[in-house]
GUMI-939593 format. One record per residue: residue number from 0; chain; y, z, x of N, C-alpha, C in turn. Coordinates in nm, 2 decimals, padded with zeros to 4 digits. Example, Ala and Ser with C-alpha at 12.3 -4.5 7.8 and 13.67 -1.06 7.14 Angstrom:
<nodes>
> k, c, n_v, n_w, n_u, ca_v, ca_w, ca_u, c_v, c_w, c_u
> 0, A, -00.57, 00.78, 01.32, -00.45, 00.78, 01.23, -00.33, 00.78, 01.32
> 1, A, -00.22, 00.71, 01.28, -00.11, 00.71, 01.37, 00.00, 00.79, 01.29
</nodes>
This chain:
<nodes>
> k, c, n_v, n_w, n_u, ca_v, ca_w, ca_u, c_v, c_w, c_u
> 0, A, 00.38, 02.82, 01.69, 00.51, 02.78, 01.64, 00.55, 02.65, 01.72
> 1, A, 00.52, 02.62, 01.82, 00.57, 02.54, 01.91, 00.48, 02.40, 01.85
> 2, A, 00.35, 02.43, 01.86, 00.27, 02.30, 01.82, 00.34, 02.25, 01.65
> 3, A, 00.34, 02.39, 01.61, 00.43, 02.32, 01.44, 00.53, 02.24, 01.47
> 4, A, 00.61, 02.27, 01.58, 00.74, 02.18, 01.58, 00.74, 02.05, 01.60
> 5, A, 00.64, 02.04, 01.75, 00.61, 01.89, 01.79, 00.57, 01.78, 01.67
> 6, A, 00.45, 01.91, 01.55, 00.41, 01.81, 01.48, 00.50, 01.75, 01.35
> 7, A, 00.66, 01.84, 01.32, 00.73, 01.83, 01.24, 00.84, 01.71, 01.31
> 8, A, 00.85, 01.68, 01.46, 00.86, 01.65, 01.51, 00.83, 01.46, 01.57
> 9, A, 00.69, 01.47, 01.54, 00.62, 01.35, 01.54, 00.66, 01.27, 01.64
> 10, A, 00.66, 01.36, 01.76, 00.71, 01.24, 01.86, 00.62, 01.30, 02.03
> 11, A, 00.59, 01.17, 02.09, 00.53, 01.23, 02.23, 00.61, 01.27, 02.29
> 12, A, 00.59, 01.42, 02.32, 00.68, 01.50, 02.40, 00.59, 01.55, 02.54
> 13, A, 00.63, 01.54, 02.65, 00.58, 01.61, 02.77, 00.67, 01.71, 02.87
> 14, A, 00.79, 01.74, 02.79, 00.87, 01.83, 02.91, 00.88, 01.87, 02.78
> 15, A, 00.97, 02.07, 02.85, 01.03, 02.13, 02.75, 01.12, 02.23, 02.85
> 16, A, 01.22, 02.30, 02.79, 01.30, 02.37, 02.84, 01.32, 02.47, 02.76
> 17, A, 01.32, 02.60, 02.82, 01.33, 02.69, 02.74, 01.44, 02.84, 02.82
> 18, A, 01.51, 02.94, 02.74, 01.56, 03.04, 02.75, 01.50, 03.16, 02.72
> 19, A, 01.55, 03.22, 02.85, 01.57, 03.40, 02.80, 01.70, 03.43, 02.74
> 20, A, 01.71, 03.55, 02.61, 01.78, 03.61, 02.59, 01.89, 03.68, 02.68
> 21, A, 02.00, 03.69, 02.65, 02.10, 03.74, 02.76, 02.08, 03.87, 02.77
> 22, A, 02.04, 03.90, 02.63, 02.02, 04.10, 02.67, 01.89, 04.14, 02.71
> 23, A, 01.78, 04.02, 02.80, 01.73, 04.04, 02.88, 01.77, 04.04, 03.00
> 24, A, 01.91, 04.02, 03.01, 01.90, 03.94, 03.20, 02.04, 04.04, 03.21
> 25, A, 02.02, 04.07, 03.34, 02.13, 04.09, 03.42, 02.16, 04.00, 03.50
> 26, A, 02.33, 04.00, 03.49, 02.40, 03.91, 03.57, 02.51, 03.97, 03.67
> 27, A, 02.53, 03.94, 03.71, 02.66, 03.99, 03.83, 02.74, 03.83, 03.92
> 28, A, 02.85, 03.87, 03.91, 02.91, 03.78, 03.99, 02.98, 03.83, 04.14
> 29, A, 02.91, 03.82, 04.22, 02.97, 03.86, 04.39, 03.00, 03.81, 04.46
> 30, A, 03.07, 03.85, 04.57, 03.14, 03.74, 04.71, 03.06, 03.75, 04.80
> 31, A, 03.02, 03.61, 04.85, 02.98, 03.62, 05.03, 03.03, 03.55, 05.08
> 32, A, 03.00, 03.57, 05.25, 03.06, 03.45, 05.32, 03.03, 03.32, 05.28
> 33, A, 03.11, 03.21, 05.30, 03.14, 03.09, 05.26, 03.01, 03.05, 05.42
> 34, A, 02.97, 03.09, 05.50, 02.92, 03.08, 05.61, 02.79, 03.05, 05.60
> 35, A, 02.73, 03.12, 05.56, 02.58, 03.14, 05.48, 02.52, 02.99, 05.51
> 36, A, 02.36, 02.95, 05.57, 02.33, 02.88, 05.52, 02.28, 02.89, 05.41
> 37, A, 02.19, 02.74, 05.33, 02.17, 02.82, 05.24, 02.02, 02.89, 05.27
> 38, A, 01.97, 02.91, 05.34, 01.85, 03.04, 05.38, 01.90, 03.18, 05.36
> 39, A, 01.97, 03.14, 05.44, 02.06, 03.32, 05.44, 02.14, 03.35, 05.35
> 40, A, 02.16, 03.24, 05.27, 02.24, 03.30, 05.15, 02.13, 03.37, 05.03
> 41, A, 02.04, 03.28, 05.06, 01.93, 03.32, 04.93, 01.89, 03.45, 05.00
> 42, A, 01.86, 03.47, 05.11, 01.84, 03.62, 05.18, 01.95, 03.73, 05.12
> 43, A, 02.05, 03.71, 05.17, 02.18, 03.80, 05.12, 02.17, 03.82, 05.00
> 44, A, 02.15, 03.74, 04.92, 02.14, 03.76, 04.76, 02.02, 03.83, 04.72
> 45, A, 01.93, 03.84, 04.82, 01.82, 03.94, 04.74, 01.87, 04.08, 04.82
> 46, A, 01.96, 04.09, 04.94, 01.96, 04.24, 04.96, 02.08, 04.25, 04.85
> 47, A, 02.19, 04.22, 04.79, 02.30, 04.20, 04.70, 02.21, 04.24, 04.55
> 48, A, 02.13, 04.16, 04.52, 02.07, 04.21, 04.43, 01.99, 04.35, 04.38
> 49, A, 01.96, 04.41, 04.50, 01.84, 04.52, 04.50, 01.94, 04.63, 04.49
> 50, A, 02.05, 04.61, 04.48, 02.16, 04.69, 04.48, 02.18, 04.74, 04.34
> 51, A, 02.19, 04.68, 04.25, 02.20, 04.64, 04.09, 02.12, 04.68, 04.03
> 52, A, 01.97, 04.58, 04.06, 01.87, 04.60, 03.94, 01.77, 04.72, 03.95
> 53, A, 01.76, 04.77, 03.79, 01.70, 04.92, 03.86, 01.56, 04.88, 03.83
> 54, A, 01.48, 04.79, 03.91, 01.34, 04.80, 03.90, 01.30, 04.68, 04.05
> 55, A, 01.20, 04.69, 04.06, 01.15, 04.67, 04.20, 01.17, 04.46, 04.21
> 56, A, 01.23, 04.41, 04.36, 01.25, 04.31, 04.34, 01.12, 04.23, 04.31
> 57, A, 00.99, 04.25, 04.29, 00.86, 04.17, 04.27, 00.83, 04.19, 04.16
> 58, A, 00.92, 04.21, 04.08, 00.92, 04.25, 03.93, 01.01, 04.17, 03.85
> 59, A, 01.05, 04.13, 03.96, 01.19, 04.06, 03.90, 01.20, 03.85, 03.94
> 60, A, 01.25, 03.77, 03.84, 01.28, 03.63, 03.86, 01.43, 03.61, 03.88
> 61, A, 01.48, 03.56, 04.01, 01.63, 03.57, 04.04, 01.65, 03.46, 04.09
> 62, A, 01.79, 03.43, 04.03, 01.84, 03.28, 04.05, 01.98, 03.31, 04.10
> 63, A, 02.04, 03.23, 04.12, 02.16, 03.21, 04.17, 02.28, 03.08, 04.18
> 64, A, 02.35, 03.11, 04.20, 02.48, 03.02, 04.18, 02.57, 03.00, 04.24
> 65, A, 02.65, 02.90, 04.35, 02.76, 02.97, 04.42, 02.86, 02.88, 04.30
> 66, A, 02.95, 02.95, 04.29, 03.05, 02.91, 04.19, 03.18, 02.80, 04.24
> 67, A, 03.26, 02.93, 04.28, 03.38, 02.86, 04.34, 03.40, 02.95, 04.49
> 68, A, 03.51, 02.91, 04.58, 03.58, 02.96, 04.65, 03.64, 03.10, 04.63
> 69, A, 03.65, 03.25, 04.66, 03.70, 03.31, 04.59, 03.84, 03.32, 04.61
> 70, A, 03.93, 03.33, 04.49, 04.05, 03.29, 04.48, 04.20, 03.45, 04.52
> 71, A, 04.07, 03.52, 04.62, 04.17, 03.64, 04.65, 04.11, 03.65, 04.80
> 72, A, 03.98, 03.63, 04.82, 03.94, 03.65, 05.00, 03.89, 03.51, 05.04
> 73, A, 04.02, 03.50, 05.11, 03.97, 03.34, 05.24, 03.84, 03.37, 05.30
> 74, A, 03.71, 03.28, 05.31, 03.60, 03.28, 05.37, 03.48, 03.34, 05.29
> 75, A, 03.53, 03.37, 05.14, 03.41, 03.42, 05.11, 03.43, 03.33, 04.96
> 76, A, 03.29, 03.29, 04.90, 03.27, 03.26, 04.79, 03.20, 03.29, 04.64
> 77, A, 03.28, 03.29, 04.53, 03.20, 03.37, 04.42, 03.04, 03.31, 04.37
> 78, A, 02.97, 03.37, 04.39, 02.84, 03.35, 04.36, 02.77, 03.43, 04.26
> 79, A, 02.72, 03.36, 04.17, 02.65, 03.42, 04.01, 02.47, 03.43, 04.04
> 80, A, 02.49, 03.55, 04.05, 02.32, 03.61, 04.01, 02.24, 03.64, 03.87
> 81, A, 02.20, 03.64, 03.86, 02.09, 03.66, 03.77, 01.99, 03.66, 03.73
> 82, A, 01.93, 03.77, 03.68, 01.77, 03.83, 03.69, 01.75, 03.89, 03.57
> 83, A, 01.57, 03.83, 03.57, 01.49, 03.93, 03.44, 01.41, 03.95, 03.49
> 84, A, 01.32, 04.07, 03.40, 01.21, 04.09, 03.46, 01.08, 03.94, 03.42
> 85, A, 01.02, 03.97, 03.56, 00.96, 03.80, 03.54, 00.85, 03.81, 03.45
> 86, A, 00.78, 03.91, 03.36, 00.74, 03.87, 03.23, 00.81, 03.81, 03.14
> 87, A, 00.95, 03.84, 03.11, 00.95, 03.73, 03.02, 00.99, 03.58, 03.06
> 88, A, 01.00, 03.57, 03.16, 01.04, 03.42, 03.19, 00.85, 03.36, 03.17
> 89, A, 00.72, 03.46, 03.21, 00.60, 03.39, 03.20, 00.57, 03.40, 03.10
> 90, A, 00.60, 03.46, 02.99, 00.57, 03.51, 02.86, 00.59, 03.33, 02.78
> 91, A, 00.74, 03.31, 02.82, 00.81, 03.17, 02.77, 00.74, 03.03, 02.84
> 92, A, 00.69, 03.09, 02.97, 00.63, 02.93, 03.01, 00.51, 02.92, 02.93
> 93, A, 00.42, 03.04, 02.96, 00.27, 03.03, 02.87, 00.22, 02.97, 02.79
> 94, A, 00.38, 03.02, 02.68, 00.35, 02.96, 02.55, 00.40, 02.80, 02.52
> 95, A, 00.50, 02.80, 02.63, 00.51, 02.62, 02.63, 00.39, 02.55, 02.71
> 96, A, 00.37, 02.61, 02.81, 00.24, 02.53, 02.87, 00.07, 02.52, 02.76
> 97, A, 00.08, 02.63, 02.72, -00.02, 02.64, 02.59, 00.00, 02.58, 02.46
> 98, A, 00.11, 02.46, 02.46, 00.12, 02.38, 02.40, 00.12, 02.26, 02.46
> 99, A, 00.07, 02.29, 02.57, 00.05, 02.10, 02.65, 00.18, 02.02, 02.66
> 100, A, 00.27, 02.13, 02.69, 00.40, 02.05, 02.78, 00.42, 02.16, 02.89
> 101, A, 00.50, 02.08, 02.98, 00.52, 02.11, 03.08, 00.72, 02.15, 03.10
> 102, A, 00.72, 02.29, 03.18, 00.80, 02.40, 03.14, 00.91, 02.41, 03.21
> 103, A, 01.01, 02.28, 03.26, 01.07, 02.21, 03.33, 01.19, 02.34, 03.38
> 104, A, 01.22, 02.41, 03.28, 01.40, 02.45, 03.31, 01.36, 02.59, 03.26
> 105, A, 01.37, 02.71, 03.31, 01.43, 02.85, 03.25, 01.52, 02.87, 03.24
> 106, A, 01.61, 02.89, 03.11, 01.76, 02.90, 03.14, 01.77, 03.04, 03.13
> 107, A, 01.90, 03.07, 03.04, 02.02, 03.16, 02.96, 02.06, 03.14, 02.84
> 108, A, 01.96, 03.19, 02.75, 02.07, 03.12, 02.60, 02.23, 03.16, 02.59
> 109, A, 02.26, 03.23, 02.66, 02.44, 03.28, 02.68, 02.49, 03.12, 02.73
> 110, A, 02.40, 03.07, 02.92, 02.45, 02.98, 02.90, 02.42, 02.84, 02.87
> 111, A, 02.36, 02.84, 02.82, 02.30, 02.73, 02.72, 02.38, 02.71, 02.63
> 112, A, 02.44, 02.79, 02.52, 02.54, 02.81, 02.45, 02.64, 02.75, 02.50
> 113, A, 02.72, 02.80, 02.57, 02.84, 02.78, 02.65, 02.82, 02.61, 02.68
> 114, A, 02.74, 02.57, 02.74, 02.73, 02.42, 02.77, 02.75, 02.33, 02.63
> 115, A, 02.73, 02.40, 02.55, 02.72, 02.33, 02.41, 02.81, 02.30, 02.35
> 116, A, 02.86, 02.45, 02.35, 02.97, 02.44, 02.28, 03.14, 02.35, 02.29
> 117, A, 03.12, 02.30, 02.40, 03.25, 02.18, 02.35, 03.22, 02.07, 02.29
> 118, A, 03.05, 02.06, 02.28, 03.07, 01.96, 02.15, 03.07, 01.96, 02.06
> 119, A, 03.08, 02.10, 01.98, 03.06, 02.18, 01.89, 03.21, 02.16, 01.80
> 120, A, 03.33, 02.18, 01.91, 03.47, 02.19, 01.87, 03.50, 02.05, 01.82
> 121, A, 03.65, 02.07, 01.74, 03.69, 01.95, 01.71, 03.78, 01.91, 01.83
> 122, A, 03.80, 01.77, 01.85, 03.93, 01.75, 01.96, 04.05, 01.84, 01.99
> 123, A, 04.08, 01.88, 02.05, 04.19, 01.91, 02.08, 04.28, 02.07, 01.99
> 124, A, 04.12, 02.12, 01.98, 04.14, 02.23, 01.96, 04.18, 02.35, 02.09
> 125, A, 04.27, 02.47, 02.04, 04.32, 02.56, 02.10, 04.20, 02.64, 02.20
> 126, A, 04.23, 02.60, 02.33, 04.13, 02.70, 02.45, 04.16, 02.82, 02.46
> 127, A, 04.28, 02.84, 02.37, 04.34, 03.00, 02.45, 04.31, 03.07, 02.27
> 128, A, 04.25, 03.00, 02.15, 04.23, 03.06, 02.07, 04.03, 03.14, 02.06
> 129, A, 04.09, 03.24, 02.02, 03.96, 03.30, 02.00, 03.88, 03.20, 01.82
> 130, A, 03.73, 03.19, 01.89, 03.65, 03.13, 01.82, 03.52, 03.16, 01.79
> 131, A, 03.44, 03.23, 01.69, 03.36, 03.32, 01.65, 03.25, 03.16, 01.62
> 132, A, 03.06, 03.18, 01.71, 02.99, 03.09, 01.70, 02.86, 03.19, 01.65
> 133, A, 02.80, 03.16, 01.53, 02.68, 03.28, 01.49, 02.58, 03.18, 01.45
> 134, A, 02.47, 03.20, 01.52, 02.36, 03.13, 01.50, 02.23, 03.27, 01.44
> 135, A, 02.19, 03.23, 01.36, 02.10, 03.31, 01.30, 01.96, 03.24, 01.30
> 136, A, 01.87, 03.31, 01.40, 01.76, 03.27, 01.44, 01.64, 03.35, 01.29
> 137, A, 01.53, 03.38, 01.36, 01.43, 03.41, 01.27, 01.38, 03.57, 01.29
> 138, A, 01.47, 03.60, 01.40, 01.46, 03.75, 01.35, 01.59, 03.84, 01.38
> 139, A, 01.69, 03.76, 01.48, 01.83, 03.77, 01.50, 01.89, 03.70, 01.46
> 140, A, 02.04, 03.73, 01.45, 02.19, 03.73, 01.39, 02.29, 03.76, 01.53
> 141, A, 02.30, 03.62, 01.57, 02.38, 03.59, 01.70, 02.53, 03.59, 01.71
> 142, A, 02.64, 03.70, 01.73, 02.74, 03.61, 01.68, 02.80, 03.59, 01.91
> 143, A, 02.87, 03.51, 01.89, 02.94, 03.46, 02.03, 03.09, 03.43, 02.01
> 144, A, 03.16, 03.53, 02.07, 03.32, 03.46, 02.04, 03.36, 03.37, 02.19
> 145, A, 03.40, 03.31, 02.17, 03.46, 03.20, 02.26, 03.56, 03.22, 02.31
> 146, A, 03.64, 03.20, 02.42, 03.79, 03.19, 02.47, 03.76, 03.07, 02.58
> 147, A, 03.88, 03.02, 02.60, 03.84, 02.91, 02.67, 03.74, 02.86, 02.72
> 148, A, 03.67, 02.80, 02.66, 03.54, 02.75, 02.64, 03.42, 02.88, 02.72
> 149, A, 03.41, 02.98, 02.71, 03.38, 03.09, 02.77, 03.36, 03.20, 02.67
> 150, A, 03.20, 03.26, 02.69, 03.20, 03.36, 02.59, 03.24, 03.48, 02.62
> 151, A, 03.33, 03.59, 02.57, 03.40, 03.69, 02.55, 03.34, 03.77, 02.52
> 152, A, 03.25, 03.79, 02.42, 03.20, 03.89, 02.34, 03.04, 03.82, 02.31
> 153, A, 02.96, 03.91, 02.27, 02.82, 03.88, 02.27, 02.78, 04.00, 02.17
> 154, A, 02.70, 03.98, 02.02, 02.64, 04.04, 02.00, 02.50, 04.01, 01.91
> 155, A, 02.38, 04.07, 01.90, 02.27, 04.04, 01.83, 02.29, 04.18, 01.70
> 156, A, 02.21, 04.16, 01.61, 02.16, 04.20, 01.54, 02.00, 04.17, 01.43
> 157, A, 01.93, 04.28, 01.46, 01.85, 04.20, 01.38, 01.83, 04.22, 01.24
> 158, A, 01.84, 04.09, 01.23, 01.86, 04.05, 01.09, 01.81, 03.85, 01.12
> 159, A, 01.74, 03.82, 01.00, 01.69, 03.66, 01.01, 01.62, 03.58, 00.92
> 160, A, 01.63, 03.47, 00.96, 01.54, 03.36, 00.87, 01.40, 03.43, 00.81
> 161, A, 01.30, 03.51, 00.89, 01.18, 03.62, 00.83, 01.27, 03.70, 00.75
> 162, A, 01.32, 03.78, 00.71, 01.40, 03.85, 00.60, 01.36, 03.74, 00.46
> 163, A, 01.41, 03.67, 00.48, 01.44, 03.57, 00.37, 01.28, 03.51, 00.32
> 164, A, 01.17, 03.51, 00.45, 01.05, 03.43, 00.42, 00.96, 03.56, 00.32
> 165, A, 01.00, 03.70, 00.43, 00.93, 03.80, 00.33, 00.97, 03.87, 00.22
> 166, A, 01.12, 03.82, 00.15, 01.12, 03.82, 00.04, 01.07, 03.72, -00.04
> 167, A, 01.04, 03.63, -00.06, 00.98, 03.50, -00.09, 00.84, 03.56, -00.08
> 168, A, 00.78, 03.61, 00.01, 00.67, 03.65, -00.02, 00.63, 03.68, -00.12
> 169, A, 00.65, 03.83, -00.10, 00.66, 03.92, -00.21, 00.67, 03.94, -00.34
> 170, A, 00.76, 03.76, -00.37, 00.79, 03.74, -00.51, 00.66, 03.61, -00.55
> 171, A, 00.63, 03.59, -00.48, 00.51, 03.50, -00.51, 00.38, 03.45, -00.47
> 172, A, 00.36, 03.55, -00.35, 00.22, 03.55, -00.30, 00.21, 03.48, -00.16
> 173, A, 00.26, 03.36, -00.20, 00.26, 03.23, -00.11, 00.23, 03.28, 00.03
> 174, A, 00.19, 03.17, 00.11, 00.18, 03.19, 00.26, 00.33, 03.17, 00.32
> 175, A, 00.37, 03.21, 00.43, 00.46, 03.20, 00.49, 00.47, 03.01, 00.55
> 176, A, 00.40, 02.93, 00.56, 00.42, 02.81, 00.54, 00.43, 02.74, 00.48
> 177, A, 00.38, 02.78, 00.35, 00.42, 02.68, 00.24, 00.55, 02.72, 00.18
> 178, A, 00.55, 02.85, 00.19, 00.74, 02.92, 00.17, 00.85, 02.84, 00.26
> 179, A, 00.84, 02.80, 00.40, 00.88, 02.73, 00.46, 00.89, 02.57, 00.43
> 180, A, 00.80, 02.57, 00.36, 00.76, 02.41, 00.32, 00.89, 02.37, 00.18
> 181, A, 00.86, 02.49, 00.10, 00.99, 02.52, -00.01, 01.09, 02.50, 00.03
> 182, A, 01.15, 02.56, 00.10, 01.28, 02.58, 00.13, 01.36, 02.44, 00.21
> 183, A, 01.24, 02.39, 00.29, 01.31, 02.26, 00.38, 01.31, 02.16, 00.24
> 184, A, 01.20, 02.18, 00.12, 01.23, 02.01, 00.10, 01.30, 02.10, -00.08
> 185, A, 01.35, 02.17, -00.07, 01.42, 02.23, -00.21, 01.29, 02.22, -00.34
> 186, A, 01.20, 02.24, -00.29, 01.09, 02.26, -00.39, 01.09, 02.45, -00.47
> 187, A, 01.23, 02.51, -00.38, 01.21, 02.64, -00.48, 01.23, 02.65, -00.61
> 188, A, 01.15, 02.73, -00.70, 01.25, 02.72, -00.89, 01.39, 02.75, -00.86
> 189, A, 01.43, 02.75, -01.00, 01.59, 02.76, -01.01, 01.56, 02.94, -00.96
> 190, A, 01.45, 03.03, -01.07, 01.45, 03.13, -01.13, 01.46, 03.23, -00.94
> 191, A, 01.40, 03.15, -00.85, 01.39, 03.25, -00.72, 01.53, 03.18, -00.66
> 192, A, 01.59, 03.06, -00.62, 01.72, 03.05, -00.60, 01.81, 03.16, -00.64
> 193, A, 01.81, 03.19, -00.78, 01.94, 03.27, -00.82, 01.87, 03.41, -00.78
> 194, A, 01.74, 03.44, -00.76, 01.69, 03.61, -00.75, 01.74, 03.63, -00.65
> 195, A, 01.62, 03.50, -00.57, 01.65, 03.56, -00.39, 01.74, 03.49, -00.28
> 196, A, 01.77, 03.35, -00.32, 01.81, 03.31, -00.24, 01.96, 03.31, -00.23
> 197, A, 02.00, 03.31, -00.37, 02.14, 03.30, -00.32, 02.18, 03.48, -00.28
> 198, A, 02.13, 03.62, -00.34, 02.19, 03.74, -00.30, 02.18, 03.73, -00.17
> 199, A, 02.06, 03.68, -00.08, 02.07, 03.65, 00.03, 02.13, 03.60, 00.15
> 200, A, 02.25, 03.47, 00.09, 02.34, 03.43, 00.11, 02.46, 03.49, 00.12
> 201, A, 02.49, 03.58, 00.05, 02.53, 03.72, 00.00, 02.56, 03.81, 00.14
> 202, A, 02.44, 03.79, 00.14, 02.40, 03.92, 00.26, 02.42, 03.87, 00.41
> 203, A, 02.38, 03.72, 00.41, 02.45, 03.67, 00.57, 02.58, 03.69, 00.58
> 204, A, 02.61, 03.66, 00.46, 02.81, 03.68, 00.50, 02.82, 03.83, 00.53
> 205, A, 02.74, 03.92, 00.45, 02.78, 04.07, 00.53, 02.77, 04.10, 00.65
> 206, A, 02.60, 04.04, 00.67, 02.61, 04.06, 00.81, 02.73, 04.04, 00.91
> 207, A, 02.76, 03.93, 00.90, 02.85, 03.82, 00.96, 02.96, 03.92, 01.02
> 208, A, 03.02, 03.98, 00.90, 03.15, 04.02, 00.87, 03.11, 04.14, 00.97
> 209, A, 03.02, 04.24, 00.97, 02.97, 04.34, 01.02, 02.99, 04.32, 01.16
> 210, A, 02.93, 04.23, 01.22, 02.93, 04.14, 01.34, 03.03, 04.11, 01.41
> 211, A, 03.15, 04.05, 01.31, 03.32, 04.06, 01.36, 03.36, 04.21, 01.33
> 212, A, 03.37, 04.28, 01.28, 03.37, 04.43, 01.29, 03.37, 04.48, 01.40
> 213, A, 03.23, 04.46, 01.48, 03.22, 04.55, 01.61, 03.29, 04.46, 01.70
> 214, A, 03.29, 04.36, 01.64, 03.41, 04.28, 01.77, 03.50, 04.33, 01.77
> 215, A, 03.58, 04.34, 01.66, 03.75, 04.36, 01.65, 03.78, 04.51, 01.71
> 216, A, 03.69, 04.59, 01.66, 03.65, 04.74, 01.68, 03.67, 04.76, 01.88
> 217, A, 03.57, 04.70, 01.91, 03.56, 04.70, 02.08, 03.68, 04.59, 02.15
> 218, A, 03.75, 04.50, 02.09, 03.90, 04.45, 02.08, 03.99, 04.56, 02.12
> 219, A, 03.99, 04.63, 02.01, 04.11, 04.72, 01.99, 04.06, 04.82, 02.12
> 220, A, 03.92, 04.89, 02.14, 03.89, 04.98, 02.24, 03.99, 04.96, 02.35
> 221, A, 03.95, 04.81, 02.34, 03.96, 04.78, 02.53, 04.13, 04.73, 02.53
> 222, A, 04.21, 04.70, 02.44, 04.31, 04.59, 02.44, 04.46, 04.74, 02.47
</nodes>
């Protein structure tokens, strides 16, 4: 998939950056002393950590963050952890390095998202309003609600772009790339548009709606 892109892409590329899923990772935000070098901080954070994660720390890829000052204990500061298990952060280099780039950044699609998203908004839109962001990958249905530029809620579902390739299948034999090939340059007939493509369209909005559902639902839980 990766070499498809470069070549849809047409351009020399030698770095790439890539994310883990968020409902791979655990996160936690903790206080330490403000004192810490940073040796002993990255020390403290792996005994801080082993506290949390229930699998052995050589199993695990952990990063860290000091944030701010914490704004209730003088001398200590909020610091963001975060860990997966380190197959999939190698699972993700592999396959970029096995495309002949080189695998610069691991992130967080949570915050990867979040970085984005104020360019996403219009000016001078409301921070204190809630704002629903659903990105629908190729085998998930992302939704992210927003509050001040900060995600609130998180959910997947699977549901995706393959749904849509293997009905296309089905109705025509085709390989899954030349189905692809259809769809980018509108070479589908009218006759599979109205079968499959528009009920399908159909059906993202259910999802969708499904998706604000369990939001509003776990809203009301917690509110």
């Amino acid at each position: 998939m990766i070499e498809r892109g470069l070549k849809i892409c047409n351009k020399p590329l030698q770095q790439a950056v890539t994310a883990v899923p968020s409902s791979a990772v655990i996160s936690k935000t903790i206080e330490l002393s403000d004192s810490f070098t940073e040796f002993d901080l990255e020390e403290q954070v792996k005994i801080e950590a082993d506290r949390f994660i229930p699998y052995p720390l050589d199993e695990v890829a952990l990063d860290f963050e000091v944030l701010r000052p914490s704004p209730s204990n003088a001398g200590l500061n909020e610091v963001l952890l975060v860990a997966c298990r380190s197959n999939d952060v190698e699972k993700r280099e592999d396959a970029i390095n096995g495309a002949e780039l080189s695998c610069q950044v691991v992130d967080v699609d949570s915050f990867c998202i979040e970085r984005v998203y104020p360019l996403l908004v219009l000016d001078g839109a409301d921070d204190q309003a809630l704002v629903g962001l659903v990105d629908i990958g190729a085998a998930t249905l992302t939704l992210n609600v927003f509050k001040n530029n900060q995600i609130v809620y998180n959910r997947e579902q699977a549901f995706g772009g393959n749904d849509l390739n293997h009905l296309l299948q089905q109705q025509t034999g085709l390989i899954p790339a030349e189905i692809e090939h259809q769809l980018r340059s509108g070479e589908l007939s009218d006759e599979l548009m109205e079968t499959v493509v528009l009920p399908f369209r159909s059906t993202i909005s259910q999802q969708i709606s499904r998706a604000l559902q369990f939001f509003i639902h776990q809203a009301l839980i917690t509110s």
